[in-house]
C-alpha positions as a printed Julia matrix, in Angstrom:
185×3 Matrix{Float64}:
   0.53   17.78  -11.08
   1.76   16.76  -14.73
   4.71   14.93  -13.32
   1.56   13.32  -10.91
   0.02   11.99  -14.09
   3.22   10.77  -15.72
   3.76    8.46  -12.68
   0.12    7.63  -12.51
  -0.08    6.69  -16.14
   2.86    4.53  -15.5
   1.61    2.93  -12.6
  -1.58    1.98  -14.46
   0.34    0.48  -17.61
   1.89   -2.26  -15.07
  -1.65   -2.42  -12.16
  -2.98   -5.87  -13.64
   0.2    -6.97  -12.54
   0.77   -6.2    -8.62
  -1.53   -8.84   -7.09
  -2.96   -8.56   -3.44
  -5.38  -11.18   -1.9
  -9.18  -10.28   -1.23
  -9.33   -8.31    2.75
  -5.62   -8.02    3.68
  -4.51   -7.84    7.3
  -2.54   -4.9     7.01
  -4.56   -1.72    6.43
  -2.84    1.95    6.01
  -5.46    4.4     7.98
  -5.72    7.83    8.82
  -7.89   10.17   10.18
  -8.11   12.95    7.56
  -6.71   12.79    4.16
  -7.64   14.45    0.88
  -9.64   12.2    -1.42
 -10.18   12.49   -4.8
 -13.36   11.36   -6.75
 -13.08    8.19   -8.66
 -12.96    7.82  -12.0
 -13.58    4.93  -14.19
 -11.73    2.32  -11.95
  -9.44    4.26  -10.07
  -9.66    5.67   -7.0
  -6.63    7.83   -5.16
  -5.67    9.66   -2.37
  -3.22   12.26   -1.42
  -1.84   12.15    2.61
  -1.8    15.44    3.64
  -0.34   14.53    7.21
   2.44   11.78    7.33
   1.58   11.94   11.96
  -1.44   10.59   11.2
  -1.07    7.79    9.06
  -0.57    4.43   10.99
  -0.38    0.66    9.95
  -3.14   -0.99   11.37
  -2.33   -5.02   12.2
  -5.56   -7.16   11.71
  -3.92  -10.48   11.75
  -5.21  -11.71   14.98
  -8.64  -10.26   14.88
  -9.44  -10.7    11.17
 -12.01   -8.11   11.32
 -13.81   -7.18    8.37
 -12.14   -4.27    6.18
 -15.26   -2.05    7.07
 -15.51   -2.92   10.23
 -11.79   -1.99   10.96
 -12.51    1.19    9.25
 -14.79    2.06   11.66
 -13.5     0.7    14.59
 -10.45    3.14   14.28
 -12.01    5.87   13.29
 -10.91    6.18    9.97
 -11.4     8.64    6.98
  -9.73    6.73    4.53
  -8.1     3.67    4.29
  -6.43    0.81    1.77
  -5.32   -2.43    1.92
  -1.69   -3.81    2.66
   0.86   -6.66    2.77
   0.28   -9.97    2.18
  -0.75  -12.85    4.71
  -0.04  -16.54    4.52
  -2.48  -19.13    5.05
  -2.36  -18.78    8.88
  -2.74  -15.1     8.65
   1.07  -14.44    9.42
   2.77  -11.32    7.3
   4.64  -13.21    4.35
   7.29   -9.59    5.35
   8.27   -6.97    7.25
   5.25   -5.16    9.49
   6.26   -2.29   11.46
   3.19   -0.23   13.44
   4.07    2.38   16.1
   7.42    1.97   16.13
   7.13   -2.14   17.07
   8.14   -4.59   14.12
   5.52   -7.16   14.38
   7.31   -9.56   11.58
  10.45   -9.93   10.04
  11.76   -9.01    6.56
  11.14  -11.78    4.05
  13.21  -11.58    0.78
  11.15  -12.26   -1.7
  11.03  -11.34   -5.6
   7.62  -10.79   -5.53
   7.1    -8.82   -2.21
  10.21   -6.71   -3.08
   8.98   -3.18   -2.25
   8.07   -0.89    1.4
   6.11    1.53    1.6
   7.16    3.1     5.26
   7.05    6.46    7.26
  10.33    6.7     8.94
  10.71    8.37   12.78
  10.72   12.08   11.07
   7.4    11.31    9.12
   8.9    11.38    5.92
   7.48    8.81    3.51
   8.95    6.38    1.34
   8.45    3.66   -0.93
  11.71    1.83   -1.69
  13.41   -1.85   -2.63
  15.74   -0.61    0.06
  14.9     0.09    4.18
  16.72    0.64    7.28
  14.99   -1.06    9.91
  16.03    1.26   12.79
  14.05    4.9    11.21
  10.85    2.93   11.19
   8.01    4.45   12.83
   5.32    2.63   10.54
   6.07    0.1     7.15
   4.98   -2.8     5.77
   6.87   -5.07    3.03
   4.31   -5.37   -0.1
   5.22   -5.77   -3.89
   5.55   -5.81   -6.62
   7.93   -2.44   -7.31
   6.45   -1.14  -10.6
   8.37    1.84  -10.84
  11.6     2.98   -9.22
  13.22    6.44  -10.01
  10.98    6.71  -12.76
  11.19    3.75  -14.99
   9.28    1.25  -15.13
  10.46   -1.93  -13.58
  10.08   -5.3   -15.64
   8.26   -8.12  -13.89
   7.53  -11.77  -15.14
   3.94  -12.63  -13.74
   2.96  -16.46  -13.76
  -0.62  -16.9   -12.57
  -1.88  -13.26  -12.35
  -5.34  -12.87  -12.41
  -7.74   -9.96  -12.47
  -7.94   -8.27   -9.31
  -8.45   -5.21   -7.14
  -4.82   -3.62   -7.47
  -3.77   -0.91   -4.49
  -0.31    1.19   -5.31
   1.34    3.82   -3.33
   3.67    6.62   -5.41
   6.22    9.04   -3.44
   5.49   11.8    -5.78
   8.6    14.72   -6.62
   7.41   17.04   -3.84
   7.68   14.09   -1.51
   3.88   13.19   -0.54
   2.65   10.1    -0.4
  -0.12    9.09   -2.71
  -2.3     5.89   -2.76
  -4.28    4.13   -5.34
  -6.6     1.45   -5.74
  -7.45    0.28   -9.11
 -10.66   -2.0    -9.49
 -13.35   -3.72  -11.26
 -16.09   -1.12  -10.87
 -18.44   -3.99  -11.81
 -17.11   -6.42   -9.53
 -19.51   -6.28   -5.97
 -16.84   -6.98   -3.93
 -14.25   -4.34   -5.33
């Protein structure tokens, strides 16, 4: 749990930096997952089960986030990806095993967070395409192997922030980081 906090107190020093747009159409659900109670502006969870975690493609529907939620039955969920003007991915979108859209090198959008075909989890600069059973390509990568990453930001604004951490003993974590006066955060 210490080593938890180390990477969490890193990921916190660089949040006002990873942008993401308002409702995004790529939303990581599950049925059951451990929560944790907020605190302050932060809000986490720990997946307990890798099988039932999916990537949840909303870019022809463009339901609302809530709606989705309930609509597929989920416990928990967080935002993903990023989505161009037309609501296309702007990078890779794997769900169940089907790769929806392409990888997209870009600086920015640099990072995966994925579930391979064995359910292990990963977040990585680096992916091979053909272990995918779920991923999407998001960014920025804050932290890799445990150092910080630097980043030159033009633009950046304040914003709701989401992060995902692989922590030591291999779980995936996610994080959402907000204005907890903001209405719509």
């Amino acid at each position: 749990m210490e080593m938890l906090q180390k990477v969490l107190a890193s990921v916190l020093a660089w949040a006002t930096s990873w942008i993401i747009g308002a409702t995004d159409p790529a939303v990581l659900s599950q049925v059951a997952l451990s929560p944790a109670p907020a605190k302050d502006n932060f809000v986490w969870f720990l997946v307990d089960n890798t099988d039932r975690l999916r990537l949840v493609s909303n870019y022809d529907k463009k339901l609302a986030f809530r709606e989705l939620i309930v609509k597929q039955g989920c416990e928990m969920a967080i935002n993903g990806g990023f989505y161009d003007t037309d609501s296309r991915p702007l990078g890779l979108v794997v769900s169940e095993d089907k790769q929806l859209a392409d990888v997209r090198p870009n600086q920015l959008f640099n990072g995966y967070v994925y579930i391979d075909d064995s359910g292990h989890p990963g977040v990585s600069r680096q992916i091979d395409l053909k272990v995918l059973r779920e991923a999407v390509q998001t960014g920025p990568m804050l932290v890799e192997n445990g150092k910080a990453l630097s980043l030159s930001m033009k633009n950046d604004g304040s914003s709701r922030r989401s992060v995902a951490v692989i922590t030591d003993d291999d779980q995936l974590l996610f994080g959402m980081f907000y204005d907890p006066d903001s209405p719509l955060d």
